[in-house]
N, C-alpha and C positions, 0 to 999 in steps of 0.2 A: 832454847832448842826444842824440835816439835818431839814426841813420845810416838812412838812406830805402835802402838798393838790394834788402836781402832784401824788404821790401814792397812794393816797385815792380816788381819783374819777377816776383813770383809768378805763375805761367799762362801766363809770355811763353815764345814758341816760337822766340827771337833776332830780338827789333826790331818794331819799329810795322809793320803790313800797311800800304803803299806803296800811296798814291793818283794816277794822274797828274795830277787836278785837283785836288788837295789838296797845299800843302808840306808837307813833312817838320815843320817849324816849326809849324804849325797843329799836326800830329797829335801832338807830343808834348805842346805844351798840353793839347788838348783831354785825352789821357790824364790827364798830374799835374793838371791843375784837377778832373778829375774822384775822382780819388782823393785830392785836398784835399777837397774837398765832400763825400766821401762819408765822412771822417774816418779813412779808410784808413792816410794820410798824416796825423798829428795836429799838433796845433800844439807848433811848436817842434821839429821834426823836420829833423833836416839834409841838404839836398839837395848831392850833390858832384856838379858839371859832368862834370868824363870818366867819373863814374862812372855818370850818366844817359846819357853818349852811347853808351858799351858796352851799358847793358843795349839800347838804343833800337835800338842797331846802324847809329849816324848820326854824324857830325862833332858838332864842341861847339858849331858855327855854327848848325844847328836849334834846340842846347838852349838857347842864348844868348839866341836871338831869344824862344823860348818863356817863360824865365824874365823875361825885359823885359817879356810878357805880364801875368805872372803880378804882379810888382810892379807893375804901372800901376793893376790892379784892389786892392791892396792885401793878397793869398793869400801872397804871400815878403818876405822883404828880404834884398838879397844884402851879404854884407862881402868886404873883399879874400882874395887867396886863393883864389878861387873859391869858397866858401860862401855857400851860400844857405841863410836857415832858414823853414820856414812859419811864419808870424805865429799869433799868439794872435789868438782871436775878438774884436773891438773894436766893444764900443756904442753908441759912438758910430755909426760904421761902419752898422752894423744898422737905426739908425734913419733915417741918411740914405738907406738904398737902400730902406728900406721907404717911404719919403716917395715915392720916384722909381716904385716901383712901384705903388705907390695911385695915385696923380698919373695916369698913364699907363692903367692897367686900369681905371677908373670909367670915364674918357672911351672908351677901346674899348669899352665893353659898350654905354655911353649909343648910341653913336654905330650898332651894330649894332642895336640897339632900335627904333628911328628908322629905319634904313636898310632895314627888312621883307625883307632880304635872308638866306634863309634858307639858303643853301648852308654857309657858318661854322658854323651851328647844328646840322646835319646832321652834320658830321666833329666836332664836341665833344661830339656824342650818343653817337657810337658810341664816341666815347675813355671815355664816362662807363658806357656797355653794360659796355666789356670790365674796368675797373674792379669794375664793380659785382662780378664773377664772381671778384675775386681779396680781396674783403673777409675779413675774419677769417685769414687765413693769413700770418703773417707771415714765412716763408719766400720769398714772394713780393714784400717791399717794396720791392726795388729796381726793380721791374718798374711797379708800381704808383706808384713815383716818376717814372718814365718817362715814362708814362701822364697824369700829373697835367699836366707841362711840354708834350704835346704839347696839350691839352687848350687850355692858355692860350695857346699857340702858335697853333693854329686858329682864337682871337678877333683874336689882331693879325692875320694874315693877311686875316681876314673885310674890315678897312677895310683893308686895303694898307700893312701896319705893320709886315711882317716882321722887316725891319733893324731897327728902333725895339726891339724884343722880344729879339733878337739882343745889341743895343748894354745894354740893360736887366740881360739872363743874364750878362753878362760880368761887368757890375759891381754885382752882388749879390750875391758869394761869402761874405760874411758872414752873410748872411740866410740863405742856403743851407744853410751847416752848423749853423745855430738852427734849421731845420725838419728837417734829418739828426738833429740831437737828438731832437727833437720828433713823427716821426710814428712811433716804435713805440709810442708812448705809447697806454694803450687806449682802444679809442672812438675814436682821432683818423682812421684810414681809414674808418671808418663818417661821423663828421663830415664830411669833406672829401668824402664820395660826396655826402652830402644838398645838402651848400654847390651844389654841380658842378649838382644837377641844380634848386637855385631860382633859380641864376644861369640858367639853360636859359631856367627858365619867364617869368623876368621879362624878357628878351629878346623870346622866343615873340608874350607879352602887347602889345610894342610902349610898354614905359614904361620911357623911358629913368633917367626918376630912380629909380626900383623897380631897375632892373638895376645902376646904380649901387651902390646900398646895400646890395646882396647881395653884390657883390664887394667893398666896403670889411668889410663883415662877413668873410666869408671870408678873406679877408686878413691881419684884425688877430686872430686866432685865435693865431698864437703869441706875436706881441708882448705879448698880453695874459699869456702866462704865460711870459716872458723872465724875472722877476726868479725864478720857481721853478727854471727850466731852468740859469740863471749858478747860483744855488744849491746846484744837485743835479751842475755838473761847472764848478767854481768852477777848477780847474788850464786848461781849455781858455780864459778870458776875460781879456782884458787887466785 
C-alpha cells in the first residue's frame, strides 16, 4: 500500500489556514475528502494519524474526529495502530447515493418549476455563463467541477434545502470519484454545459415534470457508462 503524506502536504505552507468559525476537525476533512475525491489520494492508500497531524500542524484530536468523518461516509476504514486506509470505489455504494441523489434533485427542480421563483434560476445561470467560458480546456477541470456543485447547490438552496444538499455531498463520495473518473472524458464538459442549461429551461417553462426528467437525464449520464469506467480502472473498484 502507497503512504499518503508526500501527496497530502504537497503546496502546504505548515498546516490548514485556521478558521475561527470553522474546527480544525472540519477542515482537515474537508481537505483529505477532497483529495479522496479528487483521486489524489487513491484507493487503498495509507493514511497515518501523527503523520496527518504534522503535515496539518494540529493534534491527532482534529484528525481523529476527521477520519470518523470520513469512515461514516464510507472514503477510510481505520485498523489498529492507527492506520487508516482509503477504501476502493464500491458499487454497490455508487448506486445507493445515486438513488439518494435522483430522489432528492428531481423533486428540487419539480418544486422550483412550480414555485416561479426565479432568484435560484438567476445564480445557476451565471454558474452555467462562467462554465460555458471554461469548455474545451481541460486544464481548467477542477475549476469547472467546482462550478458544476455550486450550480446544483443554488437549486437546493432555491427551496430551502441547503443542509439536505450538504447531508447528500457528504455521503456521495463514491459517486464522486465515478464522475472524477468520468469528466475528462471528451464531450462530457460540453454535455454537462447543454444538461445545465435544459435543466434552466425546463424550470423557466414552469413544468415541473419536464424539469424533472432533465435532471434524472443529467444525472444518470455516468451510471450509464459505469460498467466501461470499472472497466477502464478495474484496480480503483471493489
Amino acid at each position: 500500500m502507497k503512504t499518503s503524506t508526500g501527496g497530502l502536504i504537497a503546496g502546504y505552507d505548515g498546516g490548514i489556514k485556521t478558521n475561527a468559525h470553522v474546527p480544525a476537525s472540519a477542515l482537515v476533512y474537508e481537505e483529505i475528502r477532497n483529495r479522496i475525491i479528487s483521486l489524489a489520494l487513491p484507493p487503498e492508500t495509507t493514511l497515518v494519524r501523527a503523520e496527518l497531524a504534522d503535515s496539518f500542524n494540529v493534534s491527532q484530536s482534529p484528525v481523529r474526529e476527521a477520519i470518523l468523518r470520513l469512515e461514516q461516509s464510507g472514503l477510510v476504514v481505520s485498523y489498529p495502530q492507527s492506520r487508516t486506509v482509503v477504501t476502493k470505489i464500491d458499487v454497490d455504494r455508487i448506486r445507493e447515493e445515486h438513488f439518494l441523489r435522483v430522489a432528492a434533485e428531481c423533486e428540487v427542480v419539480r418544486q422550483l418549476a412550480e414555485s416561479k421563483d426565479s432568484s435560484a434560476v438567476i445564480k445557476a445561470k451565471g454558474m452555467v455563463k462562467l462554465q460555458e467560458a471554461l469548455v474545451g480546456d481541460i486544464e481548467q477541470i477542477d475549476l469547472f467541477k467546482q462550478l458544476d456543485e455550486t450550480f446544483h447547490a443554488a437549486l437546493f438552496n432555491g427551496v430551502n434545502q441547503s443542509n439536505l444538499h450538504l447531508h447528500i455531498t457528504a455521503q456521495s463520495g463514491h459517486l464522486a470519484r465515478v464522475r472524477t473518473l468520468d469528466l475528462p472524458r471528451a464531450g462530457k464538459m460540453v454535455s454537462v454545459l447543454e444538461e445545465h442549461k435544459a435543466i434552466i429551461e425546463a424550470i423557466q417553462s414552469g413544468d415541473g415534470t419536464a424539469a424533472s426528467a432533465e435532471m434524472r437525464q443529467h444525472l444518470s449520464g455516468t451510471m450509464r457508462r459505469l460498467p466501461q469506467i470499472i472497466e477502464e480502472n478495474r484496480d480503483l473498484f471493489t
